[in-house]
Backbone as CSV, one residue per row, in Angstrom:
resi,resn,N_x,N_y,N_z,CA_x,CA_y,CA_z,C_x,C_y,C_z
1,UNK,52.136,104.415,143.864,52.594,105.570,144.619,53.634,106.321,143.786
2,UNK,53.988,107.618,143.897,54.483,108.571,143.417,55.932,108.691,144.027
3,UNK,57.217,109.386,143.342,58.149,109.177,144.198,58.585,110.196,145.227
4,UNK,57.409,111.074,145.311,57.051,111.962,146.416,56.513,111.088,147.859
5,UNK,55.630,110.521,147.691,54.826,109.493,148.628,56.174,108.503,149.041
6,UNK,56.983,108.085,148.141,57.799,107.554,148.539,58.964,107.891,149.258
7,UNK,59.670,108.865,148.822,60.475,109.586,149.782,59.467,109.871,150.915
8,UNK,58.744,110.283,150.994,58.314,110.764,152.722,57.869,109.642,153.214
9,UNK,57.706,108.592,152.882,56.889,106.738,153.332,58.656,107.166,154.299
10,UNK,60.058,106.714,153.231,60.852,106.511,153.436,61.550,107.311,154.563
11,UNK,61.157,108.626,154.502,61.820,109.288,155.381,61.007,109.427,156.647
12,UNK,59.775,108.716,156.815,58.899,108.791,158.018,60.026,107.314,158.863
13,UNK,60.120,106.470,158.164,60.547,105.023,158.323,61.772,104.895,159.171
14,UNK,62.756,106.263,158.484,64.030,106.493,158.664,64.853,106.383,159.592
15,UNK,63.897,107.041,161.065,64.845,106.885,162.179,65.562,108.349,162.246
16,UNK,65.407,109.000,161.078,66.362,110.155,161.477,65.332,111.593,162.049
17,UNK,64.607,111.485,162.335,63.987,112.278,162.501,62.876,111.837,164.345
18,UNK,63.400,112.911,165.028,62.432,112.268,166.430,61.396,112.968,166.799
19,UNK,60.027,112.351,166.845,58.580,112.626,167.033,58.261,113.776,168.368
20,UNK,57.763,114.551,167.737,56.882,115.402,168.467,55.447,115.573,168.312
21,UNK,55.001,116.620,169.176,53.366,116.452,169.293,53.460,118.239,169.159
22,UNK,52.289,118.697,168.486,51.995,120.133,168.784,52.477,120.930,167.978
23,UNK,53.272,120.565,167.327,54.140,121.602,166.502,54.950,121.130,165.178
24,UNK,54.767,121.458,164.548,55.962,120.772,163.299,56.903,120.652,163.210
25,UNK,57.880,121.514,163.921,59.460,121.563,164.687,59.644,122.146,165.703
26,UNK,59.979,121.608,166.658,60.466,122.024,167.810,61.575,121.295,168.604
27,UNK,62.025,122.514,169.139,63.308,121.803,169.464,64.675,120.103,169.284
28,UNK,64.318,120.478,167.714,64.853,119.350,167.068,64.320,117.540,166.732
29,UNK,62.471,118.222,167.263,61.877,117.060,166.626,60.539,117.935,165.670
30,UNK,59.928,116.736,165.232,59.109,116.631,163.989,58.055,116.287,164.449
31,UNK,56.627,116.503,163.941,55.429,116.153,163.645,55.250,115.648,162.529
32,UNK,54.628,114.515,162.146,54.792,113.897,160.631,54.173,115.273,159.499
33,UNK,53.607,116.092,159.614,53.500,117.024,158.616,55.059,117.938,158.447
34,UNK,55.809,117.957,159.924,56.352,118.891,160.085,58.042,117.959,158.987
35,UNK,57.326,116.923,159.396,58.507,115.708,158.338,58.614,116.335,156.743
36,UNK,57.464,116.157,156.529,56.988,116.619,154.530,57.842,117.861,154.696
37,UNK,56.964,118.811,155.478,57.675,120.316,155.365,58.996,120.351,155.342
38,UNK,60.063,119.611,155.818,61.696,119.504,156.134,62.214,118.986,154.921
39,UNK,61.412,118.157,154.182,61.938,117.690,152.951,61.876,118.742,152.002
40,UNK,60.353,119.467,152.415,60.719,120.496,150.746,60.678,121.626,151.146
41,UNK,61.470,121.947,152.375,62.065,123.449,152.608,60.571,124.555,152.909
42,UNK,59.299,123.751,153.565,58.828,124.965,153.962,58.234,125.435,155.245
43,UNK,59.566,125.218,156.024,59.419,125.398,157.515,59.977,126.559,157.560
44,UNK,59.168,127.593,158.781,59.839,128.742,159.227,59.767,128.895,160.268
45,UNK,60.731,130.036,160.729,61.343,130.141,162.383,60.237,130.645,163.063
46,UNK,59.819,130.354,164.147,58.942,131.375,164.984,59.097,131.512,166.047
47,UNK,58.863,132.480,167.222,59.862,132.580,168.822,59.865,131.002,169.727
48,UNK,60.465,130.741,170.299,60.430,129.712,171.059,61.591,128.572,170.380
49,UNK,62.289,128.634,169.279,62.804,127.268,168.812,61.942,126.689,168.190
50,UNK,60.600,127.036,168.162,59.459,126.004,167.520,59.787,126.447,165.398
51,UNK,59.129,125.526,164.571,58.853,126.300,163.244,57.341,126.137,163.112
52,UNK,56.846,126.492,162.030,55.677,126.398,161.244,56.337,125.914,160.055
53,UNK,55.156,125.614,159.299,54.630,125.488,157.520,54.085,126.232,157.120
54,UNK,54.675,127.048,156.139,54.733,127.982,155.165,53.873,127.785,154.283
55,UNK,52.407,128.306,154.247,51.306,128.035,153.225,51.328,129.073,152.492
56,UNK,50.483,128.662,151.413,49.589,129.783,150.631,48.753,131.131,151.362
57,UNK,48.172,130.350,152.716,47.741,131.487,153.672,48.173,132.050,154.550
58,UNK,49.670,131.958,154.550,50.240,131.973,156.360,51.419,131.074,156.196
59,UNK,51.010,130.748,157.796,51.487,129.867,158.551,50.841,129.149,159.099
60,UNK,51.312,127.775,158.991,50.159,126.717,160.237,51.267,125.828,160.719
61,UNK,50.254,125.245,162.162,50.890,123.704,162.712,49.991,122.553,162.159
62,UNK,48.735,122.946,161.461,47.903,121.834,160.969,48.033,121.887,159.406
63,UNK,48.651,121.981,158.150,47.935,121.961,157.201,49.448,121.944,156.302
64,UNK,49.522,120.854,155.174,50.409,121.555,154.419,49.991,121.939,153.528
65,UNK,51.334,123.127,152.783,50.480,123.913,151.669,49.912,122.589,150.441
66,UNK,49.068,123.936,149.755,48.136,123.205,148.663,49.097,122.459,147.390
67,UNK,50.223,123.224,147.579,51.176,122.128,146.662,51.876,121.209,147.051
68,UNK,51.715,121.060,148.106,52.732,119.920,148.558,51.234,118.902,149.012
69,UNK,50.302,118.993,149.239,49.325,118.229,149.517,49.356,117.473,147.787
70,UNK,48.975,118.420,147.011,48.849,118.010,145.525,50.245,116.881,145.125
71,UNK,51.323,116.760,145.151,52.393,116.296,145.249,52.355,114.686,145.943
72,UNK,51.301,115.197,147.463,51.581,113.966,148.328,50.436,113.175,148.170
73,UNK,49.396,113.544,147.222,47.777,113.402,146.471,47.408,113.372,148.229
74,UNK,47.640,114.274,149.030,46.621,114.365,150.460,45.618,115.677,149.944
75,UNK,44.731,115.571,151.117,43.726,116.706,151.266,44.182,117.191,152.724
76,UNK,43.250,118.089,153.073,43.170,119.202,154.581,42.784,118.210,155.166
77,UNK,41.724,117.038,155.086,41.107,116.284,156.000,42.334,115.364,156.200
78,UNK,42.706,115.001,155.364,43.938,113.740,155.446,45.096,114.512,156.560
79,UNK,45.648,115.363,155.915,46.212,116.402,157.165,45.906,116.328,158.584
80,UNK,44.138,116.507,158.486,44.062,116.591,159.960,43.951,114.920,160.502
81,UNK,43.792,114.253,159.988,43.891,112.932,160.597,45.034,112.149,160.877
82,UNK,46.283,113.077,159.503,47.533,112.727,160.462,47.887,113.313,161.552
83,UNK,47.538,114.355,161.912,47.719,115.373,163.063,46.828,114.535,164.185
84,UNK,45.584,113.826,163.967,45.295,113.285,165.268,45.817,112.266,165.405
85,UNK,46.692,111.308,164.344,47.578,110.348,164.517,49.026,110.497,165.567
86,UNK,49.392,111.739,165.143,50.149,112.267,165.765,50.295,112.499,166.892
87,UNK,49.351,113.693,167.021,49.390,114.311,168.784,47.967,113.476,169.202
88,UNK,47.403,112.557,168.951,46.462,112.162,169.902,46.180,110.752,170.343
89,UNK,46.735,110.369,169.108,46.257,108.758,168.659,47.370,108.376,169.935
90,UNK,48.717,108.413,170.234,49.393,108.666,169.202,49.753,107.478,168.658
91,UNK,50.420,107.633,167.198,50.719,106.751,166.586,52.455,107.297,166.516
92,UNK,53.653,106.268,166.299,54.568,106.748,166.126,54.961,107.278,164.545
93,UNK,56.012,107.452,164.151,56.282,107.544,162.416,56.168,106.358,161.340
94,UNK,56.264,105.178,162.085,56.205,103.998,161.427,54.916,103.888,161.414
95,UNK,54.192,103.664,162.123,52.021,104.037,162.315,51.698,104.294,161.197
96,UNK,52.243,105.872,161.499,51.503,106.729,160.151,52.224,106.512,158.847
97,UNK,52.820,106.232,158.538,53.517,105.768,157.274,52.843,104.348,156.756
98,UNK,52.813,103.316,157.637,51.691,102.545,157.194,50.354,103.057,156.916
99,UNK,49.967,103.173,157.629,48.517,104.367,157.290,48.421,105.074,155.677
100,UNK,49.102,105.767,155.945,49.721,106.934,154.535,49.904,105.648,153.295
101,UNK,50.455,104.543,153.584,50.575,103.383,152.590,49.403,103.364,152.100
102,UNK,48.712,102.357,153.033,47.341,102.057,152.921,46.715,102.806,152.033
103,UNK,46.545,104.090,152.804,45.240,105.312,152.281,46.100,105.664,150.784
104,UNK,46.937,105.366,150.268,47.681,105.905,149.317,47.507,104.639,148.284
105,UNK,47.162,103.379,148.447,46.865,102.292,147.688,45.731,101.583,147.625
106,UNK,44.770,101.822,148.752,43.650,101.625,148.913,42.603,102.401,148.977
107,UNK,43.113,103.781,148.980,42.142,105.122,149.210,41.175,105.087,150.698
108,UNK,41.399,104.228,151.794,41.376,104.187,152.967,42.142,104.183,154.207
109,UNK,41.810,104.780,155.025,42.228,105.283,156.602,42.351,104.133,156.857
110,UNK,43.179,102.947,157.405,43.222,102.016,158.308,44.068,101.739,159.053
111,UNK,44.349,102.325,160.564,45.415,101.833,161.450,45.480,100.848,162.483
């Protein structure tokens, strides 16, 4: 693992950050994408208290940009499967950080 993968393993792990569903920031919690985005500054404001992630195309609540995916060696699909980890599964931050282990040393999904 990379010491990108590692800081965000670490900062999913942390405790400092409290889980949300739906959104990447809102009202002072996180979505595990919305986690990555807080580390490398590319969250933005949008009405409600909520943020987004600042892509190459926009803005999204599903996707981080193409450089920070490259960074975290994720894809769009990996994205969206943390997002159903997230808001559906759900899994908490510790979940998906195992997960993210796994798929990051084994090149498989296993929760």
């Amino acid at each position: 693992m990379n010491e990108h993968q590692i800081a965000y393993l670490d900062a999913l792990r942390s405790g400092d950050y409290d889980q949300t569903t739906g959104s990447p920031k809102s009202l002072g919690s996180y979505c595990c994408l919305g986690v990555a985005a807080e580390l490398t500054g590319c969250l933005v404001d949008v009405p409600h208290g909520s943020r987004l992630i600042k892509t190459e195309y926009g803005t999204s609540a599903e996707q981080l940009p193409d450089w920070l995916n490259d960074l975290l060696d994720l894809t769009y699909a990996d994205n969206q499967e943390m997002v159903n980890m997230n808001d559906s599964y759900p899994a908490d931050f510790n979940d998906i950080a195992n997960a993210l282990e796994n798929l990051w040393k084994t090149g498989s999904w296993e929760y």
